[in-house]
KOLZAVO-426846 format. One record per atom (N, C-alpha, C): atom name; y, x, z; residue in one letter; residue number from 1. Coordinates in steps of 0.2 Angstrom, whole numbers, plus 5000, padded with zeros to 4 digits. Example, Ala and Ser with C-alpha at 12.3 -4.5 7.8 and 13.67 -1.06 7.14 Angstrom:
REM KOLZAVO-426846
N / 4972 / 5066 / 5039 / A / 1
CA / 4978 / 5062 / 5039 / A / 1
C / 4984 / 5066 / 5039 / A / 1
N / 4989 / 5064 / 5035 / S / 2
CA / 4995 / 5068 / 5036 / S / 2
C / 5000 / 5064 / 5039 / S / 2
//
This chain:
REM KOLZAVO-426846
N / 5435 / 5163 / 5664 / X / 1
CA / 5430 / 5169 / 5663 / X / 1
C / 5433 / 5173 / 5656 / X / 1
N / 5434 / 5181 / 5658 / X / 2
CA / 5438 / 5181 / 5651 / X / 2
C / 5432 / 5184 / 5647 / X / 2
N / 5434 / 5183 / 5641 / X / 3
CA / 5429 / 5185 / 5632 / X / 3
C / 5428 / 5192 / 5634 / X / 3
N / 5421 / 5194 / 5635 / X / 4
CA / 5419 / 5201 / 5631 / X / 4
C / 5416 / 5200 / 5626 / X / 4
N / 5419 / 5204 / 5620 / X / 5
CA / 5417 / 5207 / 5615 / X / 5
C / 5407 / 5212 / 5616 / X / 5
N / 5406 / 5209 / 5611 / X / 6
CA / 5397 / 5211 / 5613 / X / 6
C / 5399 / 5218 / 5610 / X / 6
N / 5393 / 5224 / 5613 / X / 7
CA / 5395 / 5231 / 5614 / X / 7
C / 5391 / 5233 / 5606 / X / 7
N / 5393 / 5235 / 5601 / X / 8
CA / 5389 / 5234 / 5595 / X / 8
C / 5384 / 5241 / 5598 / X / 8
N / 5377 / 5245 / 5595 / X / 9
CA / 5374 / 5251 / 5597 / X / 9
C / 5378 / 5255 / 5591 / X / 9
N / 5378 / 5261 / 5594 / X / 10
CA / 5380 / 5266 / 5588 / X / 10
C / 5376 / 5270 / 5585 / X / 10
N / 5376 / 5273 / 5580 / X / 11
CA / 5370 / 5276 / 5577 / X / 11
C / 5370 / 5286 / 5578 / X / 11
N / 5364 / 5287 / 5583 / X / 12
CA / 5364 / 5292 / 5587 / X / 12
C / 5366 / 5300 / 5580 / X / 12
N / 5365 / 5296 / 5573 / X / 13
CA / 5366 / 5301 / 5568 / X / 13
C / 5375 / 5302 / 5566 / X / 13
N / 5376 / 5296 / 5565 / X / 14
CA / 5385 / 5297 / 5563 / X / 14
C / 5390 / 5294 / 5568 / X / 14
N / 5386 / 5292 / 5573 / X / 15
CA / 5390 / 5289 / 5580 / X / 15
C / 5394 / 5284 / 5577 / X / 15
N / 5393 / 5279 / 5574 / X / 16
CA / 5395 / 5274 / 5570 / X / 16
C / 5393 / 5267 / 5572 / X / 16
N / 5395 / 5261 / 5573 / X / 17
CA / 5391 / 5257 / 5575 / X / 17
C / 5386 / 5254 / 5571 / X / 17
N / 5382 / 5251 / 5571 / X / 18
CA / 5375 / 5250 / 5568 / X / 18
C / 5374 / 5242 / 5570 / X / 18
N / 5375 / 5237 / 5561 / X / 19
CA / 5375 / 5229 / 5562 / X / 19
C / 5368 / 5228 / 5560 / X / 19
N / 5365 / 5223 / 5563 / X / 20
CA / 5359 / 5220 / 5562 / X / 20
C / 5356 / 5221 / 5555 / X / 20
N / 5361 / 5220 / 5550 / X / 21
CA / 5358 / 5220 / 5542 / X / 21
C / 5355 / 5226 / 5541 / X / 21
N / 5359 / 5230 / 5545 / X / 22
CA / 5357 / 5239 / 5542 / X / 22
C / 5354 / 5242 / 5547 / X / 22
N / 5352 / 5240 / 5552 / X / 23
CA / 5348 / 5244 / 5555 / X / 23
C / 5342 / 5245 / 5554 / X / 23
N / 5338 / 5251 / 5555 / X / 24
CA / 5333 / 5252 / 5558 / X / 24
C / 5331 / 5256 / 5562 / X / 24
N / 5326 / 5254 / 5568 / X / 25
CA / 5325 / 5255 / 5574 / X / 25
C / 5318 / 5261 / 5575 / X / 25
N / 5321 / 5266 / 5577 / X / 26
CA / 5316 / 5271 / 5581 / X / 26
C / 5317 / 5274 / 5588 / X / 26
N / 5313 / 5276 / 5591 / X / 27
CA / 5311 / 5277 / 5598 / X / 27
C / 5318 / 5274 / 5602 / X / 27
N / 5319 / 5267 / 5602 / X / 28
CA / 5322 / 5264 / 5606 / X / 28
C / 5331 / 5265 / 5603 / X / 28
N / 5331 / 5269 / 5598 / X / 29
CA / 5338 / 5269 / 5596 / X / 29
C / 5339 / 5265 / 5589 / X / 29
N / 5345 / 5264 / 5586 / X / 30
CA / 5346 / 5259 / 5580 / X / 30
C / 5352 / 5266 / 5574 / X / 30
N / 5346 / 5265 / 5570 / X / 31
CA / 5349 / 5269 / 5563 / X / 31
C / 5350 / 5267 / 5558 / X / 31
N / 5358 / 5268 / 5554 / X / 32
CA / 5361 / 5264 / 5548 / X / 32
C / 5354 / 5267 / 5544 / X / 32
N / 5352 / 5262 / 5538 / X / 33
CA / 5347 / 5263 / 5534 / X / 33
C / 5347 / 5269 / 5533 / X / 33
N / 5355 / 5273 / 5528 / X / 34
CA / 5357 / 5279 / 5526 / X / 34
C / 5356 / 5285 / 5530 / X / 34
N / 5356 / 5284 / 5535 / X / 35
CA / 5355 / 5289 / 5540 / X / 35
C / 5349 / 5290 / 5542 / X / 35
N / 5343 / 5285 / 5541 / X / 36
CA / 5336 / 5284 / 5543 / X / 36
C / 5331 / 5290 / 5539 / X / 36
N / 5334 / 5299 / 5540 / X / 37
CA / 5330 / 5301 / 5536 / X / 37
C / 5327 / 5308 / 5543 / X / 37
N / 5325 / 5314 / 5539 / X / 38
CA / 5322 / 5319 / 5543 / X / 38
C / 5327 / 5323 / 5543 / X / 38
N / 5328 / 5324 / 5551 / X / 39
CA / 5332 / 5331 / 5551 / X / 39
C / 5334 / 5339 / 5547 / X / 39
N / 5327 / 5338 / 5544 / X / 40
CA / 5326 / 5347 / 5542 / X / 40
C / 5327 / 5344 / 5535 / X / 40
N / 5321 / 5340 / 5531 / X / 41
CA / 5323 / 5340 / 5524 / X / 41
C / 5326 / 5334 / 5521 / X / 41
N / 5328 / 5330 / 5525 / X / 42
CA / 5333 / 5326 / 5523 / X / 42
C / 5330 / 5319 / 5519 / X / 42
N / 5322 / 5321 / 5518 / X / 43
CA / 5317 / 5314 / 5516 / X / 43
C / 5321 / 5307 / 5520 / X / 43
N / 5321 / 5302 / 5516 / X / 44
CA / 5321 / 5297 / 5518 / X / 44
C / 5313 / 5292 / 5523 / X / 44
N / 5315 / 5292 / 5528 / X / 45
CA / 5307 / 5289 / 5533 / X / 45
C / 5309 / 5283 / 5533 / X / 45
N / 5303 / 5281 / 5535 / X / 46
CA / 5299 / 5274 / 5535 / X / 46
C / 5294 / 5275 / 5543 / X / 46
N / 5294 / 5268 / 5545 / X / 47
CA / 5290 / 5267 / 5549 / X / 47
C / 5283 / 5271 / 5551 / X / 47
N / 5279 / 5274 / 5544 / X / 48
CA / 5273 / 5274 / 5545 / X / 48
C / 5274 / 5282 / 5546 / X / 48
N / 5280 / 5285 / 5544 / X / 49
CA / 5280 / 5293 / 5543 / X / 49
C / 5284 / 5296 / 5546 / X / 49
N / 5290 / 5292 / 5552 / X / 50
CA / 5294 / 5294 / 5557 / X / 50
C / 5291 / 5297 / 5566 / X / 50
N / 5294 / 5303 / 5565 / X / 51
CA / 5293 / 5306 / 5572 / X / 51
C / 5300 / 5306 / 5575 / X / 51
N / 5302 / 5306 / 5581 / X / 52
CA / 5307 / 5305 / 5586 / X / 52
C / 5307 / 5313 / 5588 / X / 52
N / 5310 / 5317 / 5591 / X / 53
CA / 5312 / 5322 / 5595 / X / 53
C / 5319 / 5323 / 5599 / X / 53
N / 5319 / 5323 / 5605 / X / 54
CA / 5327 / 5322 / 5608 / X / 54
C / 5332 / 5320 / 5602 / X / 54
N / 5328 / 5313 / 5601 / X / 55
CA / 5334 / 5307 / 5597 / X / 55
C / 5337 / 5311 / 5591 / X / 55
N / 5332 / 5313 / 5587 / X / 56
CA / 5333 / 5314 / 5581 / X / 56
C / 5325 / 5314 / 5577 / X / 56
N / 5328 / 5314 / 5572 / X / 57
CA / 5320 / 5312 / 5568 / X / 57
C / 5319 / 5315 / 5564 / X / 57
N / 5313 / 5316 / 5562 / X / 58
CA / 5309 / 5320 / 5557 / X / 58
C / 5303 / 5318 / 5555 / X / 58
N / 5302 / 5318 / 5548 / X / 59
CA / 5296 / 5316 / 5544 / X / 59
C / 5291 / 5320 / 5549 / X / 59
N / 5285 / 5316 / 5548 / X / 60
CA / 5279 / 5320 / 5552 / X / 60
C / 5277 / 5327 / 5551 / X / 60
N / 5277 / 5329 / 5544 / X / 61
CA / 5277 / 5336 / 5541 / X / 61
C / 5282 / 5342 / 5546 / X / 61
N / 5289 / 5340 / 5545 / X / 62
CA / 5294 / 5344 / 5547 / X / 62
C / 5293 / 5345 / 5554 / X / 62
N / 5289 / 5339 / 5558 / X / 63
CA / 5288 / 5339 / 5568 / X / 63
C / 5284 / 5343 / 5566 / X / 63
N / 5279 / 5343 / 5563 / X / 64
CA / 5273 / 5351 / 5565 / X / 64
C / 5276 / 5356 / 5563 / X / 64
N / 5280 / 5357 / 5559 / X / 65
CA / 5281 / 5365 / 5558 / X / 65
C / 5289 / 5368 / 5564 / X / 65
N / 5291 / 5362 / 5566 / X / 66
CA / 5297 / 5363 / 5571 / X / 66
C / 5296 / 5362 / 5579 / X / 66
N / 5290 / 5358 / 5580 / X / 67
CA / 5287 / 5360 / 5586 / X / 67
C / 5280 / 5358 / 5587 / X / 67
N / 5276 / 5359 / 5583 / X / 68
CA / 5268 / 5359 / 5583 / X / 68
C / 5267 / 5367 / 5584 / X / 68
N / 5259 / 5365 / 5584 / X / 69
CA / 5257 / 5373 / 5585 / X / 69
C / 5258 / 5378 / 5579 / X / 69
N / 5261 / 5385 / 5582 / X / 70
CA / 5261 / 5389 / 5578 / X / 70
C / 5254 / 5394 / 5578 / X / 70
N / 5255 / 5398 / 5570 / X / 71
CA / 5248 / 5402 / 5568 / X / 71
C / 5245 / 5402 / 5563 / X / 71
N / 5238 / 5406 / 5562 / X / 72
CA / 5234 / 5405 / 5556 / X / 72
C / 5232 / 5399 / 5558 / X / 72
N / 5232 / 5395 / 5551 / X / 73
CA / 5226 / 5389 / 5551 / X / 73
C / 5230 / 5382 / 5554 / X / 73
N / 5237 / 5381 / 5556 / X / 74
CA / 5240 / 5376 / 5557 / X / 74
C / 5246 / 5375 / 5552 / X / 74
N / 5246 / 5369 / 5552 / X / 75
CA / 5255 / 5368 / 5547 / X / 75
C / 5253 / 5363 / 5540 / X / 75
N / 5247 / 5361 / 5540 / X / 76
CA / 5247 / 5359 / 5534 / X / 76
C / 5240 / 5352 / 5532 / X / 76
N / 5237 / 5354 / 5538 / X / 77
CA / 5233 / 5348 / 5536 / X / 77
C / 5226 / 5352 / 5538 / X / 77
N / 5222 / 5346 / 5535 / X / 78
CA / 5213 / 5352 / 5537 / X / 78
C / 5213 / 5356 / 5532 / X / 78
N / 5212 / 5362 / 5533 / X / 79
CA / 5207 / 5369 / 5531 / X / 79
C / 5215 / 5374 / 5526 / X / 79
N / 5219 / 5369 / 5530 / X / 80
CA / 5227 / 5374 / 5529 / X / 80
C / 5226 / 5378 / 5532 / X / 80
N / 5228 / 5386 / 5527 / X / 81
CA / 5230 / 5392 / 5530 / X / 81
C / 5239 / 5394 / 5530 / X / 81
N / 5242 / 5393 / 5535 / X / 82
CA / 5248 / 5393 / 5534 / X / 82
C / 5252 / 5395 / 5541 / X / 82
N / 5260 / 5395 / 5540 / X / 83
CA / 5262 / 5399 / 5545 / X / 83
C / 5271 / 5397 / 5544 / X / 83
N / 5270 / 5392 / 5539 / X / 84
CA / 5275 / 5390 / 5540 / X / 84
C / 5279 / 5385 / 5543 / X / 84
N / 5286 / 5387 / 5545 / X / 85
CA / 5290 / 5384 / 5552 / X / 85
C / 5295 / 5380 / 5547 / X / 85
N / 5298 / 5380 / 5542 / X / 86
CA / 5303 / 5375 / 5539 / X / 86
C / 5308 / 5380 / 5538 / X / 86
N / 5307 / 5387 / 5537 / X / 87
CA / 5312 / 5391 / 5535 / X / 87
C / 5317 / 5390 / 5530 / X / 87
N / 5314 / 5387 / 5526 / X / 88
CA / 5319 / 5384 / 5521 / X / 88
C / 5322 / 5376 / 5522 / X / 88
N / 5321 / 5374 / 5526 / X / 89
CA / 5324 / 5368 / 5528 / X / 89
C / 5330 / 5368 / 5533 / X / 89
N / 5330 / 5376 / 5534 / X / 90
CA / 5335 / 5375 / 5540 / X / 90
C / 5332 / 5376 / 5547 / X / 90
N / 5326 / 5377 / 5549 / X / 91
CA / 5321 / 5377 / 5553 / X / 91
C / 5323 / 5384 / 5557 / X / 91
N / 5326 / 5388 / 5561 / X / 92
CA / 5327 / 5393 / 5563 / X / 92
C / 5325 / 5398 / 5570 / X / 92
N / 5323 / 5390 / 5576 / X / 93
CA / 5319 / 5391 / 5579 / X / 93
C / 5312 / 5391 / 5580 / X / 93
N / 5308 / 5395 / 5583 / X / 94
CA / 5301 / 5393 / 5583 / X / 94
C / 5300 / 5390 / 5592 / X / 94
N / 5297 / 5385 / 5591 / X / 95
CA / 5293 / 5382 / 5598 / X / 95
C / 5288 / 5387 / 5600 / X / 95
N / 5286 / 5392 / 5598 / X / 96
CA / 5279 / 5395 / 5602 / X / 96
C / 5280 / 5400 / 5606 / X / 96
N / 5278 / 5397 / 5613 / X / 97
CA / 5280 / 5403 / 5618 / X / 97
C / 5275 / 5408 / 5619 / X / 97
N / 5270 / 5409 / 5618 / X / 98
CA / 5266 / 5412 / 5615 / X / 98
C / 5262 / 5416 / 5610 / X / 98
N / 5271 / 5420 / 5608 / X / 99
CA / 5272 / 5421 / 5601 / X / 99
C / 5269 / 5429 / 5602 / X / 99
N / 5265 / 5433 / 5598 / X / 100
CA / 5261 / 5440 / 5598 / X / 100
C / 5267 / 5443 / 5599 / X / 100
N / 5268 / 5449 / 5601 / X / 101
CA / 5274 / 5456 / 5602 / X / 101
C / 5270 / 5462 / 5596 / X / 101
N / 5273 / 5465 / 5595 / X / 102
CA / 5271 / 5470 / 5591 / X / 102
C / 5274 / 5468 / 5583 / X / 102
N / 5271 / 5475 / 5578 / X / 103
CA / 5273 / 5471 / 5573 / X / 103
C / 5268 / 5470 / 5569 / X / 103
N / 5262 / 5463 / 5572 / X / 104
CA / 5260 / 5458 / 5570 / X / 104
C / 5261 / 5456 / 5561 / X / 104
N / 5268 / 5452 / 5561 / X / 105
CA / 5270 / 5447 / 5558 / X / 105
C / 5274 / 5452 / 5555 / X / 105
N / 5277 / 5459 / 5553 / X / 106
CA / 5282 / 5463 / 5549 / X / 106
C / 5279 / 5466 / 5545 / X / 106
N / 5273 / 5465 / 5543 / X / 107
CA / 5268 / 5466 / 5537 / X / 107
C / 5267 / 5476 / 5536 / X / 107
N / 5268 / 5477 / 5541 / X / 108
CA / 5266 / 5484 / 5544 / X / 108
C / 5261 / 5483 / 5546 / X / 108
N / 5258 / 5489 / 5547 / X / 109
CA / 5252 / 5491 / 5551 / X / 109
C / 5253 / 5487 / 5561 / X / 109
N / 5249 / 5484 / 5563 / X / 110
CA / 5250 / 5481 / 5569 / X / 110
C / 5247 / 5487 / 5574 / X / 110
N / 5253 / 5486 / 5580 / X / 111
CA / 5252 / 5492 / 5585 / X / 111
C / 5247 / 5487 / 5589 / X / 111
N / 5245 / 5482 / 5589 / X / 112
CA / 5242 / 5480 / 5596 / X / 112
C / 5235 / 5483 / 5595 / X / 112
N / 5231 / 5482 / 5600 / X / 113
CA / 5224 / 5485 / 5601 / X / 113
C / 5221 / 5478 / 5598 / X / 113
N / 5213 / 5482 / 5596 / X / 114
CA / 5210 / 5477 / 5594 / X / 114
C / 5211 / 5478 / 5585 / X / 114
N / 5203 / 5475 / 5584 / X / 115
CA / 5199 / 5478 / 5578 / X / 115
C / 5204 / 5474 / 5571 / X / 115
N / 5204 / 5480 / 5564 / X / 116
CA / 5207 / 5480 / 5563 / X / 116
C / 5205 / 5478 / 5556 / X / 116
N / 5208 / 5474 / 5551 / X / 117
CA / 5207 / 5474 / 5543 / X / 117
C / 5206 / 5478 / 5539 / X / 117
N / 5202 / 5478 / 5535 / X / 118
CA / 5201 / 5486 / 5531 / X / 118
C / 5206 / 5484 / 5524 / X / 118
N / 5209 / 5477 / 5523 / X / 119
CA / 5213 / 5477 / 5518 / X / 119
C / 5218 / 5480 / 5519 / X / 119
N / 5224 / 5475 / 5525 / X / 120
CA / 5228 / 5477 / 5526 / X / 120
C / 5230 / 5479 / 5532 / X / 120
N / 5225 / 5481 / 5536 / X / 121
CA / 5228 / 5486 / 5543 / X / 121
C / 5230 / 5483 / 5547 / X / 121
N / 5230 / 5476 / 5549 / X / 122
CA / 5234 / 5472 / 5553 / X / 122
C / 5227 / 5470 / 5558 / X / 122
N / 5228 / 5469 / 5565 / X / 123
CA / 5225 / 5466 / 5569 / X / 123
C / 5220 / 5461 / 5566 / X / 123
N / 5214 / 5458 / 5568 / X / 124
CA / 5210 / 5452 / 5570 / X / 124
C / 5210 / 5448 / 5574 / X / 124
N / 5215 / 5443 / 5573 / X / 125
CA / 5212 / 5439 / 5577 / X / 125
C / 5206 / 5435 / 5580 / X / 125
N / 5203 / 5434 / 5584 / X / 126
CA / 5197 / 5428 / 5581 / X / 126
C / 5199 / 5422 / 5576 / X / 126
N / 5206 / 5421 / 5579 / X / 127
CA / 5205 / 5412 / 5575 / X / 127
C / 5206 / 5414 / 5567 / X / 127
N / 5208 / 5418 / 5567 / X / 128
CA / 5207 / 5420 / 5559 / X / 128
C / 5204 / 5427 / 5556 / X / 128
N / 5198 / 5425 / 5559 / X / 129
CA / 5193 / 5432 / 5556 / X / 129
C / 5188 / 5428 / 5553 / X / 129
N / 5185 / 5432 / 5547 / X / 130
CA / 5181 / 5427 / 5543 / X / 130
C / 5175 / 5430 / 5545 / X / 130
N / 5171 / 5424 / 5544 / X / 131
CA / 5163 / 5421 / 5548 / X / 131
C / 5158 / 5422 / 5542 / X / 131
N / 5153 / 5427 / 5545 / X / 132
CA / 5146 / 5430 / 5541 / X / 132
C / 5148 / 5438 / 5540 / X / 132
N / 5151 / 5441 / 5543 / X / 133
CA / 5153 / 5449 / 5541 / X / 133
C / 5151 / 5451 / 5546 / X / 133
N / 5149 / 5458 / 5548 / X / 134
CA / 5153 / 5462 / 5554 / X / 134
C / 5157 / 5466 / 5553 / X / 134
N / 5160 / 5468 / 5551 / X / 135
CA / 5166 / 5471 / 5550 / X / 135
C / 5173 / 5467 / 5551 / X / 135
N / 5177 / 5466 / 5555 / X / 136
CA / 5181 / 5459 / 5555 / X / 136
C / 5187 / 5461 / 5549 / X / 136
N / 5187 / 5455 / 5546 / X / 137
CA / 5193 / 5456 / 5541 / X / 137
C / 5196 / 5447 / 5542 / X / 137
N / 5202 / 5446 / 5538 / X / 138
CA / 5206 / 5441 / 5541 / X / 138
C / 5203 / 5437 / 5534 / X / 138
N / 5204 / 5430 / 5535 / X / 139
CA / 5202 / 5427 / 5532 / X / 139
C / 5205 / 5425 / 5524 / X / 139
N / 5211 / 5428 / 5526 / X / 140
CA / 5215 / 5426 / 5517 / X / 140
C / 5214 / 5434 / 5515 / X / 140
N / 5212 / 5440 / 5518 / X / 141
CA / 5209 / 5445 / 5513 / X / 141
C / 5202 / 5444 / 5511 / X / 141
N / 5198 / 5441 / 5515 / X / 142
CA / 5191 / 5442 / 5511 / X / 142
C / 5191 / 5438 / 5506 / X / 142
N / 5192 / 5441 / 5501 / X / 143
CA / 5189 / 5439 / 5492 / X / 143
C / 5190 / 5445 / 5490 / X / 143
N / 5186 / 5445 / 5484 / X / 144
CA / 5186 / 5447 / 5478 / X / 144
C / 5192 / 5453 / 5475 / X / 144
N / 5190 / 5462 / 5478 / X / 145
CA / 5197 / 5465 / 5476 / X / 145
C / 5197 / 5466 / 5469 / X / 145
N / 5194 / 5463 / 5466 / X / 146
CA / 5197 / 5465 / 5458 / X / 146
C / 5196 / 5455 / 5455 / X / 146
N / 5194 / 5450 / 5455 / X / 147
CA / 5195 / 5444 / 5453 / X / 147
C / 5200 / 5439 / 5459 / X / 147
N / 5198 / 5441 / 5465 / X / 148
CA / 5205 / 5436 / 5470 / X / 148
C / 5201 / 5430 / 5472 / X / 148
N / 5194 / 5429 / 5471 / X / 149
CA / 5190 / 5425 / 5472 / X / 149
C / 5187 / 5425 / 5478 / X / 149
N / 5188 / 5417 / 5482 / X / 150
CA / 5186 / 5418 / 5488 / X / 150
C / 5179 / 5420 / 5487 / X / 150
N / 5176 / 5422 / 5494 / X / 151
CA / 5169 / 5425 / 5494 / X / 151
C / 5167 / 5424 / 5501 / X / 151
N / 5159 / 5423 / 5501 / X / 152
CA / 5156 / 5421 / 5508 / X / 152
C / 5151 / 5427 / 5510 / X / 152
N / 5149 / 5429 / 5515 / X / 153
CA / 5142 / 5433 / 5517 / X / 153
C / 5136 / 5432 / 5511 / X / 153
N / 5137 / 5426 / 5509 / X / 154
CA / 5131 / 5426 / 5504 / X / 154
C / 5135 / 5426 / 5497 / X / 154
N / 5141 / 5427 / 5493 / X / 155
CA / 5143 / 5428 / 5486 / X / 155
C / 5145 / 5435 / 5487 / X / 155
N / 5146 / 5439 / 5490 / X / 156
CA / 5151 / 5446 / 5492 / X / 156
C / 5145 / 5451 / 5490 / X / 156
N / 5148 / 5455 / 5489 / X / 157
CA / 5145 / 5464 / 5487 / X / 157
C / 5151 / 5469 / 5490 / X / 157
N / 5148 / 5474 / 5495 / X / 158
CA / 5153 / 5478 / 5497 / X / 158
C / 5151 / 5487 / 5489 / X / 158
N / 5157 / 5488 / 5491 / X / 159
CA / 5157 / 5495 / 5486 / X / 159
C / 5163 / 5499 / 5489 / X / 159
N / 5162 / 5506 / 5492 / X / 160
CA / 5166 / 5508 / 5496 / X / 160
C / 5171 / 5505 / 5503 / X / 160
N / 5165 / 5500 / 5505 / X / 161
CA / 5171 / 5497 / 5511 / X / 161
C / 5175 / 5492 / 5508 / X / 161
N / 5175 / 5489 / 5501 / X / 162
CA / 5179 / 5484 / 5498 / X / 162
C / 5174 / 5479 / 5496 / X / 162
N / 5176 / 5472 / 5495 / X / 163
CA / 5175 / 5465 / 5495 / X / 163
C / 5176 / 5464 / 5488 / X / 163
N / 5169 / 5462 / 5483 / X / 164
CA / 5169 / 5460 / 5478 / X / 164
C / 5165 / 5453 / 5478 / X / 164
N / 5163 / 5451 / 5473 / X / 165
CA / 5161 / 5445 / 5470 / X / 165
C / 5155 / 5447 / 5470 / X / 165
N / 5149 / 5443 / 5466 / X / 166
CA / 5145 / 5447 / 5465 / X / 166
C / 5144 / 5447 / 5457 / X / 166
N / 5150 / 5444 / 5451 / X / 167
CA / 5151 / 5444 / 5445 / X / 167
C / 5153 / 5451 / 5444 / X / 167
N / 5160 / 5452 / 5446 / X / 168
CA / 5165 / 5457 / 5447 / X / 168
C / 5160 / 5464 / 5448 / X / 168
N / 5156 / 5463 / 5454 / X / 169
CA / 5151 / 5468 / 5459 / X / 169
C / 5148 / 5472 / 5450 / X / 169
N / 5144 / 5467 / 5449 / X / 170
CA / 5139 / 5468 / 5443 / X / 170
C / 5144 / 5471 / 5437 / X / 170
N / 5149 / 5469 / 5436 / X / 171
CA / 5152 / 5472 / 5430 / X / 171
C / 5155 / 5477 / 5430 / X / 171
N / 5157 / 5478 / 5437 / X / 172
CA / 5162 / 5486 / 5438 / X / 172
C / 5157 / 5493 / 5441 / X / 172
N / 5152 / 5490 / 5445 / X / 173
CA / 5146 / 5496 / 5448 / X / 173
C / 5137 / 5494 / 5446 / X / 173
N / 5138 / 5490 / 5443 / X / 174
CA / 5131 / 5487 / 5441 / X / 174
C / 5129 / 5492 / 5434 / X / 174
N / 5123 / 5492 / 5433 / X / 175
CA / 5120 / 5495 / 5428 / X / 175
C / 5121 / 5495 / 5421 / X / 175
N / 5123 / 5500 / 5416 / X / 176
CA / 5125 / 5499 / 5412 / X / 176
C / 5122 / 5504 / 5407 / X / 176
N / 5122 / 5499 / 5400 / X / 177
CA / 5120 / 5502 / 5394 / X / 177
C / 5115 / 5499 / 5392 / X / 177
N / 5111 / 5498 / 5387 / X / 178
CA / 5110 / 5496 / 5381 / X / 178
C / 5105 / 5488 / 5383 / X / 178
N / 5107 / 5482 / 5384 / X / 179
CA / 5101 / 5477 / 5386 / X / 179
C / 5103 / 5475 / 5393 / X / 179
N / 5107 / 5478 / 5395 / X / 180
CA / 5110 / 5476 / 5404 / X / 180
C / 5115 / 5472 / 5403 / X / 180
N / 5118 / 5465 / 5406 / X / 181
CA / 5122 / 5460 / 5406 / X / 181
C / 5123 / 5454 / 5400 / X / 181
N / 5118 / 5458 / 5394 / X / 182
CA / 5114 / 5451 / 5392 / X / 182
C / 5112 / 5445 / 5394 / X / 182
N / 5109 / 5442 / 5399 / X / 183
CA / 5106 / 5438 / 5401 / X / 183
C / 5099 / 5440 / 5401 / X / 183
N / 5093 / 5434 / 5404 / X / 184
CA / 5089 / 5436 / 5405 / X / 184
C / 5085 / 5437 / 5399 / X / 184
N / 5079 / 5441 / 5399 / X / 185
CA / 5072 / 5444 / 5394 / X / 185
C / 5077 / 5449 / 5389 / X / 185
N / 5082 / 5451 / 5389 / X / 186
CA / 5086 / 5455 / 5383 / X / 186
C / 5085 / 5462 / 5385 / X / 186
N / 5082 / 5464 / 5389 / X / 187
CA / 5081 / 5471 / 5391 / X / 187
C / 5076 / 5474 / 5384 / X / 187
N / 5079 / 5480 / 5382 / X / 188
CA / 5074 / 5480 / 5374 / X / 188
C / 5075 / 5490 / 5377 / X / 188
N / 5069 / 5492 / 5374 / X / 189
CA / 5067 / 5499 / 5377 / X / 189
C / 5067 / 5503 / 5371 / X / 189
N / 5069 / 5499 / 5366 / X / 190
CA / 5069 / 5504 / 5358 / X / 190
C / 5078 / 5508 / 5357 / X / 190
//
C-alpha cells in the first residue's frame, strides 16, 4: 500500500497550508491566527465577534454595514441614526436592492412625491419622521434652530415654521424688558 502524505487545509485567506498550532477555525474553514481578522477593517476576531460571508470574515459591526439592512435608524445598535456602509473601510458595494431613485441621498431637494421637511426639503419617510408633530419633519432635523437641542411635541415652540426649544423659544421671542427672565416673583412695575 503506498504512503499518502495527509492533505494539510489551506487557509481560504493567503491560500497557505494551515498546521494545527495556528489555526483557527470558522464556518467549517481553518485560518492562520494572522489571518483570523475582518475583511473591511482589518480588526483581529475572536470567536465571540466573528461573522462568515462566502468564506471571508468580518467583525459583526463590518457584516451590518456591508450586508445588513440599509437606511435611517440601522447601522449601529439601539436608537442609532445612521447610514453608514463602511465607506471608509473599503466598503463600495451596497446590499440593498430596494435602494430609493431620485435624489434622496445627494443632499438636494428630493424629486420624489410625498410630504416634505420644512428644514431641509427632502422627502419623509415614515421610518424616519419624528413622532408628536403634524407637520412631518425627519427626525435628525427636529431640534432646536438656534441651540441643536433635541426636542419633543412637549419641549418644542414653533416661531415662523421653525423648531425651537422652549429656553431658546423664550429668549429670542419671549417677552422682554424690565423684570422678564428673572425668575419667578421678580416682575417689579416701578
Amino acid at each position: 500500500m503506498p504512503f499518502k502524505p495527509i492533505q494539510q487545509a489551506k487557509c481560504p485567506k493567503c491560500g497557505k497550508s494551515v498546521y494545527a498550532a495556528e489555526e483557527k477555525i470558522a464556518a467549517g474553514h481553518k485560518f492562520h491566527k494572522g489571518c483570523f481578522k475582518c475583511d473591511m477593517c482589518n480588526k483581529f476576531l475572536e470567536s465571540t465577534n466573528v461573522t462568515e460571508h462566502e468564506a471571508k470574515l468580518y467583525c459583526k459591526q463590518c457584516h451590518g454595514r456591508k450586508f445588513g439592512p440599509k437606511g435611517y435608524g440601522f447601522g449601529g445598535g439601539a436608537g442609532a441614526l445612521g447610514m453608514d456602509k463602511g465607506e471608509r473601510f473599503g466598503n463600495k458595494e451596497c446590499e440593498m436592492g430596494n435602494k430609493p431613485t431620485g435624489d434622496s441621498f445627494s443632499g438636494a431637494a428630493s424629486s420624489s412625491t410625498g410630504p416634505k421637511c420644512p428644514r431641509c426639503g427632502k422627502t419623509v419617510y415614515d421610518a424616519e419622521r419624528a413622532i408628536g408633530v403634524n407637520t412631518p419633519w425627519h427626525k435628525s432635523c427636529f431640534n432646536c434652530n438656534a441651540c441643536h437641542k433635541t426636542v419633543d411635541s412637549s419641549t418644542m415652540a414653533m416661531h415662523e415654521e421653525e423648531v425651537y426649544c422652549k429656553t431658546c423659544y423664550g429668549k429670542n421671542f419671549g417677552p422682554k424688558g424690565f423684570g422678564f427672565g428673572q425668575g419667578a416673583g421678580t416682575l417689579s412695575m416701578s
